[in-house]
N, C-alpha and C positions, 0 to 999 in steps of 0.2 A: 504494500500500500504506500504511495506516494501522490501528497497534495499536489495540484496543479497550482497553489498558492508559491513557489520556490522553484529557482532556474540555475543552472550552470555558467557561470560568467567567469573573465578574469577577476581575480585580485590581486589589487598592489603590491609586490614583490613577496607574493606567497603562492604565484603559481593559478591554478584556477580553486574556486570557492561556491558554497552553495548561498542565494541572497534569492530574497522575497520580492514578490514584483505585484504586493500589496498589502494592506496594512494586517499584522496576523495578532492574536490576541496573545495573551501569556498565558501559560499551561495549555496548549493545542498541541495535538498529537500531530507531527509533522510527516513522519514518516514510520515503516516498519519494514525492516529489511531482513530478508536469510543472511544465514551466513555456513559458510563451508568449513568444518570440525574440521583438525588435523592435530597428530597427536604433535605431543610438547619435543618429541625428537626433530619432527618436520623443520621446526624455529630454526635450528642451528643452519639447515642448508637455507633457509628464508631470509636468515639475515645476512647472507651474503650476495643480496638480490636487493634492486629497488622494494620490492614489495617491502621490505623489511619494516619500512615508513607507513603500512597499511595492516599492520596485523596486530590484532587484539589476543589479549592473555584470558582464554576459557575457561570460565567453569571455578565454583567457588574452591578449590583449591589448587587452582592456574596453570593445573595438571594438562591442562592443553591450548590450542591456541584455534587463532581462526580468521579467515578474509570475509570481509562484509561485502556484500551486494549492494546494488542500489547504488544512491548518492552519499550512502557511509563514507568512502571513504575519501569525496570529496573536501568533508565539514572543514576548515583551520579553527587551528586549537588560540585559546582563547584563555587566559588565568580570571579572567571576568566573563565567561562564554551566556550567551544569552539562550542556549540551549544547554540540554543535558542528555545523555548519552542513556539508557538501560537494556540491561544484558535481560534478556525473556531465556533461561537455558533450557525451561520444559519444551517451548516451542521454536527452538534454534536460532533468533530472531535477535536482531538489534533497534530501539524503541530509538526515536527523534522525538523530543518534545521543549518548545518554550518554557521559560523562567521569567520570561518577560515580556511584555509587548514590545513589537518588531516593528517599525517601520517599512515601508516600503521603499524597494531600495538598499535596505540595508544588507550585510551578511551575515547568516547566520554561524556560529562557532559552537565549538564544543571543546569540554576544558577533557585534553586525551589523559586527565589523570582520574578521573571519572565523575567526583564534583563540581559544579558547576563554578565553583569560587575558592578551587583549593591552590594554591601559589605557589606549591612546590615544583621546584624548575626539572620541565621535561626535558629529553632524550638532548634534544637542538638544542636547547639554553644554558647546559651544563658546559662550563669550561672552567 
């Protein structure tokens, strides 16, 4: 399931981004995407690949991993993200939903460390 409220465009030196192209409310379910299990040995050859930048850590004990569908793996990450990310593990699924009202126009974000306002520096930010 994917709104027709949200499109694929560039963003300023992050490459391309998912943004709204009308005004969306806060807590709307934006999107619901599959995602393809692979066990936690697959990561090591993954992360020697672009992909590595697109793969989520599965399953409440991180025992494995996984590529999202959809405009998942679009979203840029965000320490203020105006969306939030949730793992569905019964149903294999990655949830999109606001935290906030969106503008139109704007980009949507997602904070990749899985709260929507948690500051702790990701992968890129670390030096």
């Amino acid at each position: 399931m994917l709104k027709d409220c949200i499109f694929i465009d560039n963003a300023k030196e992050k490459g391309r981004g998912v943004f709204a192209n009308q005004f969306i409310a806060a807590d709307t379910l934006i999107e619901i995407a599959p995602v393809i299990i692979m066990p936690k040995e697959d990561r090591i050859h993954l992360d020697k690949t672009v992909l590595h930048d697109y793969i989520f850590e599965w399953g409440t004990d991180g025992a494995k991993c996984c590529m999202a569908l959809g405009y998942i793996p679009i979203y840029n990450h965000s320490y203020t993200s105006n969306c939030i990310y949730i793992m569905d593990y019964e149903e294999c699924t990655i949830i999109i939903k606001t935290v906030r009202d969106i503008k139109a126009g704007e980009e949507l974000t997602i904070n990749y460390n899985g709260d929507w306002n948690d500051d702790t520096k990701v992968w890129f930010d670390v030096k």
